[in-house]
N, C-alpha and C positions, 0 to 999 in steps of 0.2 A: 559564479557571480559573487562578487566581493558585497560585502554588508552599504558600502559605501553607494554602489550601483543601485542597491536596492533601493535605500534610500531616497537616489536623485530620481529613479525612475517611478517611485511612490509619487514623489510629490509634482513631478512632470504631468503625472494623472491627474492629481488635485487639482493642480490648475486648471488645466481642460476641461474640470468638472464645475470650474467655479465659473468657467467664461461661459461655458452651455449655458449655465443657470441666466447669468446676468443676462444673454442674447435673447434666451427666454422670456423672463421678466418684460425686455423690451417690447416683448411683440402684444404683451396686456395692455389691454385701453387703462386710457384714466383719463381724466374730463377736458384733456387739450388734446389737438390733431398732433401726432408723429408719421412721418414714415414708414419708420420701424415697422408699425403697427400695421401694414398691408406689404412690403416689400416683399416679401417671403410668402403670398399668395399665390399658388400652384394656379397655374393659367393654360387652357387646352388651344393653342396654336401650333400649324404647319403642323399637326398629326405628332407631336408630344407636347409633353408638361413642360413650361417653362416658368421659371421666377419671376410676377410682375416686373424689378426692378431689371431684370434683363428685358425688358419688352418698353420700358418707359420712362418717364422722368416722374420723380413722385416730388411736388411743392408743396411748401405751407404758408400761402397768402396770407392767410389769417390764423388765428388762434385754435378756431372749430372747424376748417376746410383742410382740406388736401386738393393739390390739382394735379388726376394724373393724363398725361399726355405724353399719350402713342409717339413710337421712334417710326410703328407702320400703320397708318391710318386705318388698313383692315384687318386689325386684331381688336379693336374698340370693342364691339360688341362682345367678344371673347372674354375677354377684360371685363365688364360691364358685369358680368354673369357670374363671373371666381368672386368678384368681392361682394353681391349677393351670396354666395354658394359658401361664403367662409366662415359667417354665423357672427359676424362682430356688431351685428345691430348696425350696419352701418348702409345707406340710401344712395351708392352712386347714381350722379345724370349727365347723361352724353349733354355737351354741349357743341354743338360741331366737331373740331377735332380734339378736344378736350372730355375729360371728364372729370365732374366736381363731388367731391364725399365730402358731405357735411357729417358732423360729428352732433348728433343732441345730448342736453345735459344726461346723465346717469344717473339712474331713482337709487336710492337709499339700497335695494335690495339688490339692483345689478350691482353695485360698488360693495355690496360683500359678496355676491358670488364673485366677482374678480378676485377679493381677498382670497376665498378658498380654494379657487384655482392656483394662487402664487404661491399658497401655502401647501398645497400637495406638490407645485413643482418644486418646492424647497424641501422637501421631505425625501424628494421621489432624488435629487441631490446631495441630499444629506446619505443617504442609504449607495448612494453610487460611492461615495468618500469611503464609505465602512469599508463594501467592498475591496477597495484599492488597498486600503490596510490590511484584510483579511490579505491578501493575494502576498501582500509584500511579506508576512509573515510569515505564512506556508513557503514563500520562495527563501526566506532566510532560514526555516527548520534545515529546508532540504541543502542549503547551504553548511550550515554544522556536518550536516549527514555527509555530506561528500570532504569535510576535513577543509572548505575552502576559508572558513572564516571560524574564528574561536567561539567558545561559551558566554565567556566573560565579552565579546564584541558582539554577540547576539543581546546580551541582556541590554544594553548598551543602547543600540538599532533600535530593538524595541520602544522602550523608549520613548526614542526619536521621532519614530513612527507614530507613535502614539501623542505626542505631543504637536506633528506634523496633522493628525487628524482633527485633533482638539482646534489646533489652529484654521483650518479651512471649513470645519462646521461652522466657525465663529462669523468669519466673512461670511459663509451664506445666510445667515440668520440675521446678518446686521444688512445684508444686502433685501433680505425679506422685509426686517423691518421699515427701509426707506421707500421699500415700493407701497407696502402697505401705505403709510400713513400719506405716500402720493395719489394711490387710489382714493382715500379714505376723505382727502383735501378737498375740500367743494370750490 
């Protein structure tokens, strides 16, 4: 594997690592209704796990509501139960064929436990980035060792690599900092 491959295939990771992150972050409350923030609720219909947002249409009438409503009128209560079961503080109520999640305000102390939540997934992100540079490097040693690429194109990668890691801790940390201070935002 040429130093070059390593490289594109280092930072092909980063990225993956940086969209995890940002998809993540999505699914943290903060003081207005999103989707995001329930779509990815594991729901027990037809005898498997399915993704709310395969089972439904997710709205935001308002600023503090979501309205999610059934594609199959008898998965509601099914439904009704995951977004209880999912821990977000959040109150769904069947309304016929609908269901309405209202969102309440966020006390001082839930809006920093969301921070240290988004703070350990940025960390837990940040340590997945290491990784990929650990790997890209052990993969470029073992590239010297087999004669594919030079010393001097090794020092080179390096680097690279290293300045490729510097650069996607930076997004994560600036992408930490905006969710924070949207938590934080009353």
């Amino acid at each position: 594997m040429s130093s070059d491959e390593i490289l594109m295939e280092a930072e092909e990771k980063m990225i993956k690592t940086e969209q995890v992150v940002v998809n993540e972050f999505a699914g943290v409350r903060t003081g207005k209704a999103s989707a995001s923030l329930i779509e990815n609720i594991l729901v027990e219909v037809y005898g498997s796990q399915m993704r709310l947002r395969e089972l439904a249409g997710i709205t935001t009438p308002e600023p503090r509501m979501l309205v999610v409503q059934p594609w199959d009128i008898t998965g509601i209560q099914s439904i009704e139960k995951a977004i209880q079961k999912a821990n977000l503080g959040l109150s769904p109520v069947v309304q016929g064929k609908i269901i309405r999640v209202s969102f309440p305000d966020l006390s001082t102390e839930r809006r920093q436990e969301f921070v240290k939540i988004t703070k350990k997934m940025a960390e837990d992100s940040r340590v997945a980035v290491r990784h990929v540079r650990r790997d890209a490097m052990e993969l470029l040693k073992k590239a010297v060792k087999a004669h594919e690429t030079s010393e001097e194109d090794q020092e080179k990668t390096e680097k690279e690599i290293q300045k490729l890691t510097d650069q996607y801790i930076g997004k994560i940390d600036a992408h930490l900092a905006h969710k924070e201070k949207e938590i934080l935002t009353v």
